[in-house]
C-alpha positions as CSV (number, residue, x, y, z in Angstrom):
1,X,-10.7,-51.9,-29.2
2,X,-11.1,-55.2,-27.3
3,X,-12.0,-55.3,-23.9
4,X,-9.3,-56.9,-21.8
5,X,-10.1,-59.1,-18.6
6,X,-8.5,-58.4,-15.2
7,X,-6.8,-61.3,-14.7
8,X,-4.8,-61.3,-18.4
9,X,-4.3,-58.4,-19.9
10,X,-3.1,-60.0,-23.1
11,X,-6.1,-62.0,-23.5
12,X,-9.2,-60.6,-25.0
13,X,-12.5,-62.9,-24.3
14,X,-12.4,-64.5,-28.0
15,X,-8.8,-66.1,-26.9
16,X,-10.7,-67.1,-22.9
17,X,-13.6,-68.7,-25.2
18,X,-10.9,-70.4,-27.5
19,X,-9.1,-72.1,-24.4
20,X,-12.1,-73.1,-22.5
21,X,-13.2,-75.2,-25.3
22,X,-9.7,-76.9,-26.2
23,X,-10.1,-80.9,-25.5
24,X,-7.8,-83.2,-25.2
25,X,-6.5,-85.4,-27.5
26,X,-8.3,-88.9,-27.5
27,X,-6.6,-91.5,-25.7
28,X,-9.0,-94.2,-24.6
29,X,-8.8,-93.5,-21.1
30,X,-11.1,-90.6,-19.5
31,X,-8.4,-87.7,-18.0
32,X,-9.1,-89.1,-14.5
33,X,-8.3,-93.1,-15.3
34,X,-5.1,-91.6,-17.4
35,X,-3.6,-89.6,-14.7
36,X,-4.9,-92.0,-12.0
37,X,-2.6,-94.6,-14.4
38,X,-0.1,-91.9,-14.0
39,X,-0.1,-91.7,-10.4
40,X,0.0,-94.9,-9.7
41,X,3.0,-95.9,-12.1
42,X,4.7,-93.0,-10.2
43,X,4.0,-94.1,-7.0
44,X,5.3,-97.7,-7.7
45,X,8.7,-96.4,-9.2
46,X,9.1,-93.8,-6.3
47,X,8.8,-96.8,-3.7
48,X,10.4,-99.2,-5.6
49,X,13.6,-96.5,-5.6
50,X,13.3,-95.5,-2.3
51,X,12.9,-99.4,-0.9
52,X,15.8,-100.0,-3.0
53,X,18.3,-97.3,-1.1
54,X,16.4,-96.8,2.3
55,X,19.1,-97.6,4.8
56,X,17.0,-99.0,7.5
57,X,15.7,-101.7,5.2
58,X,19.3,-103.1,4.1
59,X,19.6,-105.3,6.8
60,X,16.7,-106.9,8.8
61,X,17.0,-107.3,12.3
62,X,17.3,-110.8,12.1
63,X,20.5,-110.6,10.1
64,X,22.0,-108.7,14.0
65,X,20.5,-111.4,15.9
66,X,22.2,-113.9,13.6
67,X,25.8,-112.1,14.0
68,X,25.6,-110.6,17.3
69,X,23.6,-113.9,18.9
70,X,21.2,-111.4,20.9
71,X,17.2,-110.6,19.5
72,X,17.1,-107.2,17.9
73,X,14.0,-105.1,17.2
74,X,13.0,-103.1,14.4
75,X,15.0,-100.2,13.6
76,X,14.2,-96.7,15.1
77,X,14.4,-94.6,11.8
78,X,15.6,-90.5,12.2
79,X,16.2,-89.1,8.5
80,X,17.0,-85.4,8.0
81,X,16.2,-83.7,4.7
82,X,19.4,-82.3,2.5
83,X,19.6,-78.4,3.1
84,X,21.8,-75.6,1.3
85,X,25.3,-76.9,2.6
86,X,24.7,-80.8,3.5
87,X,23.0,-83.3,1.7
88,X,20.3,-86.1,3.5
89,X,21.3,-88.0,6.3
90,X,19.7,-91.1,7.6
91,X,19.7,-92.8,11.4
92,X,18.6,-96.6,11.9
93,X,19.3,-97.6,15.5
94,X,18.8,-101.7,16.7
95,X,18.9,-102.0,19.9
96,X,19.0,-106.0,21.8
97,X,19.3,-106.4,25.6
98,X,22.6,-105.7,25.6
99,X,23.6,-104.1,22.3
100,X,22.2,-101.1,20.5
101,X,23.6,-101.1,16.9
102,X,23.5,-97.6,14.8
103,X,23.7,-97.6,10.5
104,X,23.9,-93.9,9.9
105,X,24.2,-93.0,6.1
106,X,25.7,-89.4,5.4
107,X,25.0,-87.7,1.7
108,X,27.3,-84.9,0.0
109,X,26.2,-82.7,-2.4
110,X,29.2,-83.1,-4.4
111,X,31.8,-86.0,-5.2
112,X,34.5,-83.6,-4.6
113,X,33.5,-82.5,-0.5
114,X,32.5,-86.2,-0.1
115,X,36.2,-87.1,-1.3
116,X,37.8,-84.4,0.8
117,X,35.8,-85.0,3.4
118,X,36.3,-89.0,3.8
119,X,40.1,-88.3,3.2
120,X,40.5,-85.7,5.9
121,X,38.3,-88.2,8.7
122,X,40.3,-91.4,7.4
123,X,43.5,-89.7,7.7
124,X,43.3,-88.4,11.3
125,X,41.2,-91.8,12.4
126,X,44.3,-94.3,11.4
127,X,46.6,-91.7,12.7
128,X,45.2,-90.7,16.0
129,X,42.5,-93.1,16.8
130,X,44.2,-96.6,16.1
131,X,42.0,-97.2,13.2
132,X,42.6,-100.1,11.1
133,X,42.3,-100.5,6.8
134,X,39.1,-102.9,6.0
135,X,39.7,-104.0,2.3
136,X,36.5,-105.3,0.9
137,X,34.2,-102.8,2.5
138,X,32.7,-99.9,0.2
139,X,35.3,-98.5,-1.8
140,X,37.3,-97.5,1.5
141,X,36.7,-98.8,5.4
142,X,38.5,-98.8,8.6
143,X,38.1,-100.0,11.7
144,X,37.8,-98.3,14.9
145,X,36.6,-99.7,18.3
146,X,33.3,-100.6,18.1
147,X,33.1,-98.4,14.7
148,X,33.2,-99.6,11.0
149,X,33.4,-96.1,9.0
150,X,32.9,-96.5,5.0
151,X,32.7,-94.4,1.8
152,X,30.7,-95.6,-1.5
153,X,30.6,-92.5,-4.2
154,X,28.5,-89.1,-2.4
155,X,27.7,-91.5,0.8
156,X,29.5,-92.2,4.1
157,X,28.0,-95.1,6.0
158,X,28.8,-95.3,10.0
159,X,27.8,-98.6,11.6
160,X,28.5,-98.0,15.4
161,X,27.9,-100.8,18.2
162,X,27.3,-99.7,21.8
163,X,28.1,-102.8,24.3
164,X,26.4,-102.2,28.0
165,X,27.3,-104.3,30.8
166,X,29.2,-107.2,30.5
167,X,29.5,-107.4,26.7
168,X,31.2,-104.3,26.4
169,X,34.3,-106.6,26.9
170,X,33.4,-108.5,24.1
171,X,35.5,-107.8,20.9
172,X,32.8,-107.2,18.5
173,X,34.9,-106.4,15.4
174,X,33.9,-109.4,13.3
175,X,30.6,-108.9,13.7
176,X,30.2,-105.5,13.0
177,X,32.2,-106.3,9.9
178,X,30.3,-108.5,8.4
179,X,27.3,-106.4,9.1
180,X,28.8,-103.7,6.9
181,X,30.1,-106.3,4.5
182,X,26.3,-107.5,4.4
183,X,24.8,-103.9,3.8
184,X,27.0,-103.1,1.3
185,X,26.5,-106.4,-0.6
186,X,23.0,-105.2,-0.9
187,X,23.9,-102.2,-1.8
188,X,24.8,-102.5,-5.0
């Protein structure tokens, strides 16, 4: 009868000798310059994907000082992980002197809650809140003071302006606009 180790019962120490002597197939490369290869290849792709769809890097802060005609900073980034009920959502807040400009990009888990979801919100909003249809924004946008709200597929994208002092009688609709028109231009 074979003696069988601790650790795998079904393996006797003929099959342990077997497997400690396997090699791998011969590719050229060491294991360690293959999967360093690997790693790197991954890496690129990763930030190449993620640079590609990060919300804060859409729209630079030069393209708000450019519509808004104030100096914006770099982009204060809060991004929460997707849990069992919600998918990711991301935060990018500009702020100026006078303005502080928020891009918030909202994930569902399925096309069908994102749909509901967006119908319910765009509903009430042109309803209740005196919310106004943006054609050419997404695949549906309105309008609401100081608020561009916008669907593309899962996502929802919120770009909200906050006016202090005297510019908060400004009418900043155009603007904002064509900040969302500009995100979503580089989008796709």
């Amino acid at each position: 009868i074979p003696r069988r180790c601790g650790f795998a019962p079904f393996m006797d120490e003929h099959d342990l000798f077997l497997s400690s002597n396997l090699k791998p197939a011969h590719t050229g490369l060491p294991p360690t310059g293959l999967m360093s290869v690997t790693a790197i290849l991954l890496l690129t792709l990763a930030a190449y994907a993620y640079a590609a769809t990060d919300t804060c890097a859409m729209v630079a802060p030069e393209d708000f000082s450019k519509a808004f005609g104030e100096a914006f900073g770099p982009p204060a980034r809060v991004a929460t992980p997707a849990g069992p009920l919600a998918g990711p959502m991301v935060v990018c807040t500009y702020k100026s002197k006078t303005l502080k400009l928020t891009i918030a990009s909202y994930e569902y888990l399925t096309a069908a809650k994102s749909a509901s979801n967006w119908n319910i919100r765009r509903t009430r909003d042109l309803a209740t809140r005196h919310a106004v249809d943006l054609p050419g924004v997404g695949e549906s946008a309105y309008y609401m003071r100081f608020t561009v709200q916008s669907h593309q597929g899962i996502h929802d994208y919120n770009f909200s302006l906050v006016p202090s002092g005297a510019s908060a009688n400004k009418d900043w609709k155009d603007p904002l606009v064509s900040i969302a028109k500009l995100f979503y231009s580089r989008l796709r």
